[in-house]
C-alpha positions in Angstrom: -39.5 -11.2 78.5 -39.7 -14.0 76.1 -40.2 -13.5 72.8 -42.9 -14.5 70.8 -42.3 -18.4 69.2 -42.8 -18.6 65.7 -43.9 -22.2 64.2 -43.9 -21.7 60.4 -43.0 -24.0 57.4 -42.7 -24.1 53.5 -44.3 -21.0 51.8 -45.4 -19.6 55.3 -41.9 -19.4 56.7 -40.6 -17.4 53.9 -42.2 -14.2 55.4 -40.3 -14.1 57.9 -37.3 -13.9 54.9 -39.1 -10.1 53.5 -39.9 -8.9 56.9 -36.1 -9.2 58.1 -34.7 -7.8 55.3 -37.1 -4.4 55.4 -36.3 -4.5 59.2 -32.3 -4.6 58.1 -32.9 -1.9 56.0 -35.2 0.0 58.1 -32.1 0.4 60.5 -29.3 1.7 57.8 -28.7 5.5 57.7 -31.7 7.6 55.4 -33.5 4.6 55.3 -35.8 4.0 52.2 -38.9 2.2 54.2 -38.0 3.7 58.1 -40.5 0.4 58.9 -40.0 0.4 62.7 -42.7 -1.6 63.3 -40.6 -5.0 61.5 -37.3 -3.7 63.1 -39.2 -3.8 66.2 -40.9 -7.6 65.6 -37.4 -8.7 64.7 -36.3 -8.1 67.9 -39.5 -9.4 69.5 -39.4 -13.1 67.5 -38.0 -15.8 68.9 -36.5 -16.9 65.7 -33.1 -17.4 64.0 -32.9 -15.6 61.5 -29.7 -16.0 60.6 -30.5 -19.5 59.0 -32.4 -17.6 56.2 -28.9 -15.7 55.1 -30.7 -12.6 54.0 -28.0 -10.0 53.5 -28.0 -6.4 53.0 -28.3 -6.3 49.5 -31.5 -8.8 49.5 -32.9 -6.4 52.4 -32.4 -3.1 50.2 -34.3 -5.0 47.4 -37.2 -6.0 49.4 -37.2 -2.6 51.0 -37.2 -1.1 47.5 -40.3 -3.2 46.1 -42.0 -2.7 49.0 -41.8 0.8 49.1 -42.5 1.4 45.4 -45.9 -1.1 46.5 -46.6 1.5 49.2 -46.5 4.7 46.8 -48.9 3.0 44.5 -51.2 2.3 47.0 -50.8 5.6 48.4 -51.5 7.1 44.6 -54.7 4.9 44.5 -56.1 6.0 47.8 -55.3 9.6 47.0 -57.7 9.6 43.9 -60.4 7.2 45.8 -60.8 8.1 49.2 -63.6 5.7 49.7 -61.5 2.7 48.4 -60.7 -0.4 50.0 -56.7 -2.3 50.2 -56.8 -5.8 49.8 -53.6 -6.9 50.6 -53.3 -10.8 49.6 -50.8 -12.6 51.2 -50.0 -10.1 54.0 -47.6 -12.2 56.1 -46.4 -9.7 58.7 -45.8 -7.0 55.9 -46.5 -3.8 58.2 -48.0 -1.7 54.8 -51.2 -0.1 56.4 -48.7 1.4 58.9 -46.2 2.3 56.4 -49.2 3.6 54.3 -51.1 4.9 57.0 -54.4 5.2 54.9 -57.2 8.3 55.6 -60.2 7.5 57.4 -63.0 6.3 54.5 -60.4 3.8 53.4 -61.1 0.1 54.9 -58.1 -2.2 54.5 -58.3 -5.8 54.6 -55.4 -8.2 55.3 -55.9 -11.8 54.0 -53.3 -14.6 55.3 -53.2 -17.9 56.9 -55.0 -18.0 60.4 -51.6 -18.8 61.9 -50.0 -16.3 60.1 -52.8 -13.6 60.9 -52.9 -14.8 64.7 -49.2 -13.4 65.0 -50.1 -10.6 63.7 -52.8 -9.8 66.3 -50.3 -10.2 69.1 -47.7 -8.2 67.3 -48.9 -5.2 65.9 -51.5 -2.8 67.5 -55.3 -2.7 65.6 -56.5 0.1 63.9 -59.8 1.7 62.8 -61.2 0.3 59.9 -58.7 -2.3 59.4 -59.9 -6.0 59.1 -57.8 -9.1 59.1 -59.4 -12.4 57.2 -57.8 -15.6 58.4 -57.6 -18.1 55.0 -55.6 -18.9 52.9 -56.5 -16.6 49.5 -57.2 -19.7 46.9 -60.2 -20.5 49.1 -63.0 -19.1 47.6 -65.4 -18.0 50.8 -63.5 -15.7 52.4 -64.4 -12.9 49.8 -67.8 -12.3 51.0 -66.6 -10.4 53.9 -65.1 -7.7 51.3 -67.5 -5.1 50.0 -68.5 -5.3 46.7 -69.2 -1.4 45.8 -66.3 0.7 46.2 -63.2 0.7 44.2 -60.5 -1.2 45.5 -56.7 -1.7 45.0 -55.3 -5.3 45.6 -51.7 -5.8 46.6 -49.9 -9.2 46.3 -46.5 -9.1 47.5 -44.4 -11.9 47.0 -47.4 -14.1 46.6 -47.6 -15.5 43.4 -44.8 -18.1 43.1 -45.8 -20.1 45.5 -49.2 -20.4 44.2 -50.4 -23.2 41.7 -51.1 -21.9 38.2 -54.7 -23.0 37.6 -54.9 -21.5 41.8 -53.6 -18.2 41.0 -55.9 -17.7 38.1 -59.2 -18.7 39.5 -58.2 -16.3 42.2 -57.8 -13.3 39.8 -61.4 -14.6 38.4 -62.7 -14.3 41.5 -61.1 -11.2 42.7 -62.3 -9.0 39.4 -65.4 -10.6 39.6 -66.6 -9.8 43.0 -65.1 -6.3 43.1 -66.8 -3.5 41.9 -63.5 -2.3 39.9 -60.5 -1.0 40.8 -56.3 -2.3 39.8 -54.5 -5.2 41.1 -50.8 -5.1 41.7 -48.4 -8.2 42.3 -44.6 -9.6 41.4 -44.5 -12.0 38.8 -41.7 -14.3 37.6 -40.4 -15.8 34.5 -39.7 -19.6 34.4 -36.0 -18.8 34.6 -36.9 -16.6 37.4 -38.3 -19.4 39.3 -35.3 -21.3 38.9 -32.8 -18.5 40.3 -35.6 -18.2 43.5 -35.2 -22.1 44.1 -31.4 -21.5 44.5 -31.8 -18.5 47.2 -30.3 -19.7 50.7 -33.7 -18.5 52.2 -36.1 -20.8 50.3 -33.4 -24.0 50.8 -33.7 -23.2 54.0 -37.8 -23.1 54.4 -38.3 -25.5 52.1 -40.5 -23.5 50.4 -41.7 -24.5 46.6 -42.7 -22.5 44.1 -44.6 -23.3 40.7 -46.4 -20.2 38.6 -44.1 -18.6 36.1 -46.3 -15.8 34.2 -43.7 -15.0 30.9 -46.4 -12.7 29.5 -48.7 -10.1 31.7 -51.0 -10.2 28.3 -51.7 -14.0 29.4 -53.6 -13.0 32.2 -55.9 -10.7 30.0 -56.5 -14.3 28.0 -57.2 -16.0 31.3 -59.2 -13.1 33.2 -60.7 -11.5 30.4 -61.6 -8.4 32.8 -58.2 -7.5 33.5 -56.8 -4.8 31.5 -52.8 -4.8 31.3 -51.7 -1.5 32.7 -47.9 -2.1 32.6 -45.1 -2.8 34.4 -43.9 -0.7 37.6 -40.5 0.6 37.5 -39.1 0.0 40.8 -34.9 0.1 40.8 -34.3 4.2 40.7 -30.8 4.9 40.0 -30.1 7.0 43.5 -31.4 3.4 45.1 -29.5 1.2 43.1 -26.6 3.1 44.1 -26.7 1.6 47.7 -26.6 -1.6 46.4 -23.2 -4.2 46.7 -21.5 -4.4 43.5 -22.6 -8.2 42.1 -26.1 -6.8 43.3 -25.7 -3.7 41.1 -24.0 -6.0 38.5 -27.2 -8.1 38.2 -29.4 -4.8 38.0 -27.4 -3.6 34.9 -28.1 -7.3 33.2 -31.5 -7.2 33.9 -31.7 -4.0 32.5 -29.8 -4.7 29.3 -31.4 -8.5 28.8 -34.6 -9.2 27.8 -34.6 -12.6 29.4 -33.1 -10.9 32.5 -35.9 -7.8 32.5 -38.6 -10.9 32.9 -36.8 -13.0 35.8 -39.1 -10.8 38.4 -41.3 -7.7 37.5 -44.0 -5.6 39.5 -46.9 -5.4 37.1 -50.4 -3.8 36.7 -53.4 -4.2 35.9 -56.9 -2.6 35.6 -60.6 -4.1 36.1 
């Protein structure tokens, strides 16, 4: 059977970079995410992936910030089962599966319609899942969200590639419409952006990327409804254990080097 052609450029084409690496990962020994579902697409894409150079050490990362995304989620939905997900970006991220939400919970995925057309012929539908086909700086496709329960908003490697001025009239937007709830994302540092534009993966894509956020307070300034929560430890030390040693050599910098600790972080926020 032939496998399903994928026709993706820029920013677009660099989630097929995250979803190989969880899928490498997902097939090591006492695998952190067990994501079948993108080992399973891999195989299914008619892609080569090998042009991206995503190695093991870049799959165990990705694995490792998606799974510490999944647990918060998880958390969230375990103190408000009526909540919603909005998950921003989605790509062919496979987190309502990995999540596997409780009925009362609606989850929306919001992503290009090319991007959101593979995923209907990839992955199987569930109850009470909704996919939104836009991209997320357009500002109509909100009305389809419900405006009265809590909700928890995901943005996985997302805001990079988004313009400044973009990014934060979509955080107006976002806290505006919703009825409350905490927003979740990866943010980089200037420098950060600089070390992304040298990875083999974006080269290869093409991909550009522009909003560096050097201080989470900065968005409180901006969106003055968002309350900082903090920062989301993610590197455990039985995970970084796995890791290659330049890989675990770069962990102990970032953790020493203020400069280094800002290059990419997971924060939080309330609203």
């Amino acid at each position: 059977m032939a496998g399903e052609k994928v026709d993706l450029i820029g920013a677009k084409e660099t989630l097929l970079m995250s979803l190989y690496g969880k899928a490498l990962e997902s097939r090591l020994p006492h695998s952190l995410l067990q994501d079948r579902f993108a080992d399973e697409v891999v195989r299914r894409i008619d892609y080569d992936f090998s042009r991206l150079k995503v190695d093991g050490n870049l799959g165990l990362g990705f694995a490792i910030r998606a799974k510490t995304l999944d647990v918060c989620v998880a958390d969230f939905l375990a103190r408000y089962p009526d909540a919603i997900v909005l998950h921003l970006g989605c790509g062919l991220d496979t987190r309502i599966f990995r999540v596997d939400p409780p009925q009362g919970v609606d989850w929306f995925d919001v992503d290009y319609p090319e991007v959101i057309g593979l995923r209907h012929r990839l992955y199987p539908s569930r109850e009470c899942y909704h996919s939104i086909a836009s991209s997320v700086t357009e500002p109509a496709w909100l009305a389809e969200v419900p405006r009265n329960r809590p909700a928890i908003v995901v943005a996985e490697g997302l805001t990079p590639y988004l313009a400044a001025d973009e990014g934060l009239l979509l955080l107006a937007r976002l806290v505006s419409h919703l009825a409350g709830g905490e927003l979740m994302f990866d943010a980089y540092s200037r420098f950060g952006l600089k070390l992304m534009r040298l990875n083999p993966a974006i080269k290869a894509t093409g991909a550009e990327v522009h909003w560096a956020i050097e201080d989470p307070r900065e968005l409180e300034r901006a969106v003055p409804k968002l309350r900082f929560i903090g920062e989301i430890p993610s590197y455990k030390p039985e995970q970084g254990a796995r890791l290659g040693w330049s890989a675990r050599l770069f962990v102990g910098l970032w953790k020493l080097i203020p400069a280094m600790r800002k290059v990419g972080r997971l924060l939080r926020y309330r609203f």
